[in-house]
C-alpha positions in Angstrom: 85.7 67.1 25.9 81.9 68.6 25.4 81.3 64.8 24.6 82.9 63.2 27.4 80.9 65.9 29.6 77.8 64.4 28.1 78.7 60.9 29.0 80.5 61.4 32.6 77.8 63.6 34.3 75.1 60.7 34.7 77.9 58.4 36.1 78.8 61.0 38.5 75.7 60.9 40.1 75.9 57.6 40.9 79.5 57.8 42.0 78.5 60.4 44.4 75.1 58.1 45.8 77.2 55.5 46.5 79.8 57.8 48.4 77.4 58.9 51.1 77.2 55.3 52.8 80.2 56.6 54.7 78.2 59.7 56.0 74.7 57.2 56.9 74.4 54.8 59.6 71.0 53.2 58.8 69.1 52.9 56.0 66.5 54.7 53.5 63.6 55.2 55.7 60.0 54.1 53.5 59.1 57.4 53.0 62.2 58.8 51.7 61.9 55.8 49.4 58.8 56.5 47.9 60.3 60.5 47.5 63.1 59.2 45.6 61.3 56.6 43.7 58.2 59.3 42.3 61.2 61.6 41.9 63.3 59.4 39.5 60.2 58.8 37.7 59.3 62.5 36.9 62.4 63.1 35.9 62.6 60.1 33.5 58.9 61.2 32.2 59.8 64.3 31.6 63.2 63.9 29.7 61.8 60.8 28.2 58.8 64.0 26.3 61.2 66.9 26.1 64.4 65.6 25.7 63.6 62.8 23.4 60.2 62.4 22.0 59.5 65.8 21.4 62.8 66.0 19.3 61.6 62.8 17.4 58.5 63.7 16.7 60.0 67.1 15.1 62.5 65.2 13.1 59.9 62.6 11.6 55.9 61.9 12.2 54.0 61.1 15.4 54.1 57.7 13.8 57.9 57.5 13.5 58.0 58.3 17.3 55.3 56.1 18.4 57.2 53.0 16.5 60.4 53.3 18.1 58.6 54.2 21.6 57.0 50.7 21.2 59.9 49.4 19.9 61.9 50.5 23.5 58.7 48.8 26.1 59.8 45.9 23.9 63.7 45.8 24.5 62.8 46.3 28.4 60.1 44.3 28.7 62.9 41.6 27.1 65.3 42.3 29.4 63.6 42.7 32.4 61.8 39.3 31.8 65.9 37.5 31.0 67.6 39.6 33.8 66.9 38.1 37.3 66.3 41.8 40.2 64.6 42.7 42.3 60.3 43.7 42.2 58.8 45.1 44.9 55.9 42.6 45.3 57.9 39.9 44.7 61.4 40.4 45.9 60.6 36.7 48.3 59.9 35.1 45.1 62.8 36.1 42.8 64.8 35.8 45.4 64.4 32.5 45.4 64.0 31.7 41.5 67.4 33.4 41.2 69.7 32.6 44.4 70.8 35.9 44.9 71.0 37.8 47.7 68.6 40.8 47.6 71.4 43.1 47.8 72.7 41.5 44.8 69.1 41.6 43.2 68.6 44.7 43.9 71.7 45.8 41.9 70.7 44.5 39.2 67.5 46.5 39.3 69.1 49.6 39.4 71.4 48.3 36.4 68.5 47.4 34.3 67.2 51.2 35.4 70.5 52.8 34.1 70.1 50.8 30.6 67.8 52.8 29.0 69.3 55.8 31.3 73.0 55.2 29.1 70.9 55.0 25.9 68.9 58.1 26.4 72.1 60.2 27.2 73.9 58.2 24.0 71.5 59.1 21.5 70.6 62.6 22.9 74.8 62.7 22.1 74.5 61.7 18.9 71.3 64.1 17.8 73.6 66.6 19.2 76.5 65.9 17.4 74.7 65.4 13.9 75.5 67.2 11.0 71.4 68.0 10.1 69.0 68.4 12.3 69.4 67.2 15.8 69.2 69.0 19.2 71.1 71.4 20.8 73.7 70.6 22.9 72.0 72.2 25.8 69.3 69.9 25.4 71.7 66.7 25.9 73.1 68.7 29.1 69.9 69.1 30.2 69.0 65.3 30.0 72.5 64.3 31.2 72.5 66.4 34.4 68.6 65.4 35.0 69.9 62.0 34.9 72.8 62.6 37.0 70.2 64.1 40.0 68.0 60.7 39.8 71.2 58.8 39.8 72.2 60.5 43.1 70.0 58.3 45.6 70.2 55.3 43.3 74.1 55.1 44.3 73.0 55.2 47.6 70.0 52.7 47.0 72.6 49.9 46.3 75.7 50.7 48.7 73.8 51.2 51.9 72.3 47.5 52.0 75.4 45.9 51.2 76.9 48.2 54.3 74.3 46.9 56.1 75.1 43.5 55.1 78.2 43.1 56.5 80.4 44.2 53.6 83.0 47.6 54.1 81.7 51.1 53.3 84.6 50.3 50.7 83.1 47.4 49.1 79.7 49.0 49.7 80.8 52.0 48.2 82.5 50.3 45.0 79.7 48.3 44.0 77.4 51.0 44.6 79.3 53.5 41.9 79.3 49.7 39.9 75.8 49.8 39.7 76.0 52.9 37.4 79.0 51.6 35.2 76.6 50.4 32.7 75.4 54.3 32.0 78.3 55.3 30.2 78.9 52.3 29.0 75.4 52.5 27.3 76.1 55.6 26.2 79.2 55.2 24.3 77.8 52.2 22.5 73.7 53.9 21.7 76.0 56.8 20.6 78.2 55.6 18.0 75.4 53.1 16.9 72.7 56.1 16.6 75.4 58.5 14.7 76.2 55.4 12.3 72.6 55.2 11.3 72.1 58.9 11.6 68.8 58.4 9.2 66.8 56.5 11.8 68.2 59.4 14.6 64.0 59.8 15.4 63.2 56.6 16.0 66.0 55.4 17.9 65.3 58.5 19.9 62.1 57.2 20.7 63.4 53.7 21.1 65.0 55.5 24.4 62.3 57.5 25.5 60.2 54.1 25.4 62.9 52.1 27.3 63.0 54.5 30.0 58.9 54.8 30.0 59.0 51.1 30.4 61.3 51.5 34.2 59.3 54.1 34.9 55.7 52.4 35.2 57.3 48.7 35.6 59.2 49.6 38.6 59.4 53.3 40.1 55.4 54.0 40.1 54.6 50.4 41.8 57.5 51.8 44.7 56.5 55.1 44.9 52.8 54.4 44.9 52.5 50.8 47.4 51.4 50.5 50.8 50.9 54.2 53.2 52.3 57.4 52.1 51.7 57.3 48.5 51.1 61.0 48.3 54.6 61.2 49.2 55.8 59.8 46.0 53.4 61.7 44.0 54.9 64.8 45.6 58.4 63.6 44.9 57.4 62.6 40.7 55.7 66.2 40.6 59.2 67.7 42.1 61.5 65.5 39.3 58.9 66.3 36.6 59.0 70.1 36.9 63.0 69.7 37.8 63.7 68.6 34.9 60.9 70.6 32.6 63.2 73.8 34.3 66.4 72.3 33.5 64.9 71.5 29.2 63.6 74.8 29.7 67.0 77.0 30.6 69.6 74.3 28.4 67.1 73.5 25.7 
């Protein structure tokens, strides 16, 4: 039950996004935009140190960590180059390359976002769950409901253009809370693969930490930071950073 807690939490984040395009007529305004984007990325910073690196580095060498941080920019940096979503300065472009709608692209960009969201939660899991060593299991909670608060407007990211589209709140709503299937999904799999090879538990910890590093600067900085009212998504990553320090700080 603890597990399934572990793995259902970031989901329900999502779920719950995607659920207020019935209670919003228009759309995400720029500002609150660049809020949410700096805001997701403190969040993921700071569980990507305290939840996961930090652990790492405890369990093995700065060296050990450093590899498998690499290692994760790699695995991103892979799929984001294979999977066709949607980039801020060139949405037009991919567009398109891909023939996809940018509702459609833009789905996919929050899918490639909950990737190495799904891993982080998996392996946190796993370190949790070991026999030696490990985390607490406040720890994981800690990462898993910091996840789940960044998840929130992500739901809503992907359900209110599709409203706006045409499509149902319905069909908005279901794709949105789609979006986020990938997260547990990720989970389940980064878990049993991480507690299989429970001797490389610090560098596949790491491996996550880098994978979520990787969204953070490739997409959510570049969001949060473009055009007028960057300050706003400064504001909004201090906010998620010191969230989430809080949240290590009272679980951990």
């Amino acid at each position: 039950m603890s597990l399934f807690l572990l793995f259902s939490i970031p989901f329900l984040g999502t779920l719950l996004g995607a659920l207020a395009v019935y209670f919003f007529r228009s759309g995400i305004g720029e500002r609150s935009g660049k809020a949410i984007s700096g805001f997701a990325g403190g969040v993921m910073i700071a569980a990507s140190v305290w939840s996961l690196l930090l652990p790492a580095i405890d369990e093995s060498s700065y060296m050990t960590a450093a590899a498998g941080f690499m290692l994760g920019i790699v695995f991103l940096l892979l799929v984001d180059t294979v999977v066709p979503h949607l980039h801020v300065n060139a949405e037009a472009a991919e567009g398109r390359a891909s023939g996809l709608s940018r509702s459609a692209l833009l789905m996919l960009s929050v899918t490639i976002h909950n990737i190495p969201e799904g891993m982080a939660v998996g392996a946190a899991a796993a370190a949790a769950f070991a026999a030696e060593g490990g985390i607490p299991y406040a720890s994981a909670l800690a990462l898993s409901l910091g996840i789940a608060l960044q998840n929130f407007p992500e739901g809503l990211i992907v359900s209110m253009p599709l409203y706006k589209e045409g499509k149902s709140r319905g069909r908005a709503f279901l794709e949105g809370t789609i979006s986020g299937a990938v997260e547990p999904i990720g989970a389940v799999l980064a878990f049993v693969f991480v507690s299989a090879l429970s001797g490389l538990l610090p560098l596949l910890l790491s491996f996550a930490a880098g994978a979520m590093f990787y969204v953070v600067v490739e997409e959510l900085i570049p969001e949060a930071s473009e055009g007028e009212h960057s300050n706003i998504g400064t504001i909004g990553a201090a906010i998620g950073f010191a969230l989430m320090m809080i949240l290590d700080g009272i679980f951990g």
